[in-house]
C-alpha positions, 0 to 999 in steps of 0.5 A, a space after each residue: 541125116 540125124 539132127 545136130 546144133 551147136 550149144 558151145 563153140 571156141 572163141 565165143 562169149 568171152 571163153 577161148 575153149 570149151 571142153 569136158 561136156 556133160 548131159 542130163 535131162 530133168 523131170 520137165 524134159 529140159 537138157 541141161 548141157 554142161 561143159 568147162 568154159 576156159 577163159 584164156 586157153 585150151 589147157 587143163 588148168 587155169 581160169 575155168 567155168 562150169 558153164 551151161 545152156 539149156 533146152 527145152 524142145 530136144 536139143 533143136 535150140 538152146 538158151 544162153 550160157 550162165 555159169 553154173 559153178 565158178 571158183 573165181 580165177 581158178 578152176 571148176 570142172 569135171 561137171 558129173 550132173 545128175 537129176 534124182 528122182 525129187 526133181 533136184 539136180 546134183 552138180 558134182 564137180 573139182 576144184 583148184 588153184 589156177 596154177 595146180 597143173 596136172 603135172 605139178 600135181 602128179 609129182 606131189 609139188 602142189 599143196 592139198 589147199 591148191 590141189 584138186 577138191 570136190 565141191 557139190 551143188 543143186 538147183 531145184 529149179 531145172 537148172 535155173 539156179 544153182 545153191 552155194 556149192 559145199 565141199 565134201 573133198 574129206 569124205 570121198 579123197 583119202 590122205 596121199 591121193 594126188 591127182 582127182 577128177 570125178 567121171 566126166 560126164 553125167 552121174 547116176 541115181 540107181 533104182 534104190 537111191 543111191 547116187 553114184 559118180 564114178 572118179 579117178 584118182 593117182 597115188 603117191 609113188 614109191 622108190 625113186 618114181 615120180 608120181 607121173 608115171 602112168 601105173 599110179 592111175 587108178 578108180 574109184 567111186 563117190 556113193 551117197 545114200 541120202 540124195 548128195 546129203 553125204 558122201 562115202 567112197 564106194 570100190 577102189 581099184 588100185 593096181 600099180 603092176 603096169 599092166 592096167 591103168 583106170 583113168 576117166 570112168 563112166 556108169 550105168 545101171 542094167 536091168 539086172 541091178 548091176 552096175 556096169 563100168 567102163 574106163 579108159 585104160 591109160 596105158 600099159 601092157 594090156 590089150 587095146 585102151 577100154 577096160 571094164 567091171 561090174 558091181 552087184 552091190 550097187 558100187 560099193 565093190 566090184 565083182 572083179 577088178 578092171 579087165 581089157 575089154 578089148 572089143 572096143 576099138 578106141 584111142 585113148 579118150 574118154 567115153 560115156 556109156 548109156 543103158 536103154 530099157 525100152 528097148 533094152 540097149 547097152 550104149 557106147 559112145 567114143 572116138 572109134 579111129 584106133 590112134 587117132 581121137 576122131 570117127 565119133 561112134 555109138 556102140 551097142 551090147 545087148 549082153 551087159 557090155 561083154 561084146 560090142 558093135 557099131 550102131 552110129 557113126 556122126 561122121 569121120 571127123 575128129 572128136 574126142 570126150 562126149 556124154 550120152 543122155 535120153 531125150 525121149 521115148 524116140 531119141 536119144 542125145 549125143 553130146 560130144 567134142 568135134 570140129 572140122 580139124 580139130 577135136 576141141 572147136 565145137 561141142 555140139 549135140 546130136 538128136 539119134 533116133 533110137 531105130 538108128 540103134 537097134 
């Protein structure tokens, strides 16, 4: 049996719900676990934290929960946390208005003020402590773009420096649309070449035919340099609910645009990908039931993601978002949204060792 505890669980410490979890570990080898801490309910908008523990003996126990970000009544989330190579720890994350809805926001009925803005932080103290967070929505949110959330799950820093967090985005429709319809789902990327100094938009993949639609992404860095990409597909006519790109020029555009992959057996949910280097391992993790969030699966590619198969299976349980980090030389940590009848109970981390994987 792998290792599991329990860092974050509904109805406790003044939160009602705990959602949209994130991971890192620091130079010192602590964990970081992130998540949004909802006050009065499990929905997406509200009165919402971003909360933390930390660890630091790999995840066996954790400390207390602090607040890392909170924008007072209203709603800071979507942690995207990523440690550079200084020791420094980026917290990039939205925020808005307690009452901006995703579906006020969707058909245009909320204020740019009120609507979904990016905010990024740091600590310089493993966590400890966090700076005053400083918004940067102007330099990586063009004029018209409604609905945004950055990944969820952990950012990246690439072999050259540069910072990454992949994001999502809707557009504004045309003709007699909405603005809720799926179509206008799209991705794009936040880039920063000065460690989170200043911000710029990497690719943007937009794509209104109805066949693919790019909505929550996630990243990793492969041997090769390229970055490799991994979406959940809203909805549409293509096969399956994952679609996938990779960049050669380190996110600034996409070799080509978002494809099915359809070789990865999900509902649609979340995800979080992971690559190894020693050994050399492509990392999946998601739900693995084709309708239903539940079957939490780590999935394996040895050839940069083109195909995949099941290397981990926590239990047949529902669960639904996760995020993926390495712990250590031997193992490697699994942060997901489970419960024993419900996908939103819990969010507990899963020490796997790495021969479980190869």
């Amino acid at each position: 049996m792998t290792e599991a505890t329990v860092p974050f669980r509904a109805g406790h410490e003044g939160y009602a719900g705990f959602r949209i979890p994130a991971i890192v570990v620091t130079g010192a080898g602590t964990l970081l676990a992130f998540c949004e801490g909802r006050h009065d309910s499990a929905a997406d908008h509200g009165h919402i934290d971003i909360v933390l523990r930390r660890s630091t003996d790999g995840g066996r126990t954790w400390g207390p929960l602090t607040v890392a970000a909170d924008n007072g009544t209203g709603l800071a989330g979507n942690p995207a946390p990523v440690v550079l190579d200084t020791g420094r720890v980026l917290l990039v994350h939205v925020r808005a208005a307690a009452c901006a809805t995703e579906d006020a926001i969707l058909r245009g009925q909320v204020k740019d003020a009120d609507g979904r803005r990016v905010w990024v932080q740091h600590s310089d103290d493993d966590g400890l402590t966090w700076s005053a967070p400083r918004e940067i929505t102007a330099q990586v949110k063009r004029p018209g773009w409604r609905w945004y959330a950055t990944t969820p799950g952990h950012a990246l820093q690439l072999a050259s420096g540069r910072v990454l967090v992949p994001a999502n985005h809707t557009l504004p429709p045309t003709g007699t649309d909405t603005g809720a319809e799926a179509k206008y789902h799209s991705g794009h990327c936040l880039l920063s070449d000065d460690r989170g100094e200043s911000w710029y938009l990497g690719y943007v993949d937009e794509n209104t035919d109805g066949h693919l639609n790019v909505n929550e992404t996630t990243a990793a860095e492969l041997p090769d340099g390229r970055v490799y990409f991994n979406t959940r597909n809203e909805s549409g006519s293509s096969p399956g609910s994952r679609a996938d790109a990779h960049s050669a020029d380190g996110g600034r555009t996409l070799v080509k645009p978002f494809r099915p992959q359809a070789g990865l057996v999900a509902p649609v949910c979340e995800a979080c990908v992971l690559q190894l280097r020693d050994p050399d391992l492509l990392l999946y993790s998601g739900p693995a039931d084709p309708e239903h969030r539940a079957l939490m699966t780590i999935r394996a590619s040895t050839d940069a993601g083109t195909t995949w198969r099941p290397a981990f299976t926590a239990d047949g349980l529902p669960a639904a978002y996760s995020d993926l980090v390495r712990v250590d030389r031997r193992t490697v940590g699994l942060l997901y949204e489970t419960g024993d009848f419900g996908a939103y109970e819990t969010i507990t981390f899963r020490r796997v060792p790495v021969t479980r994987l190869t």
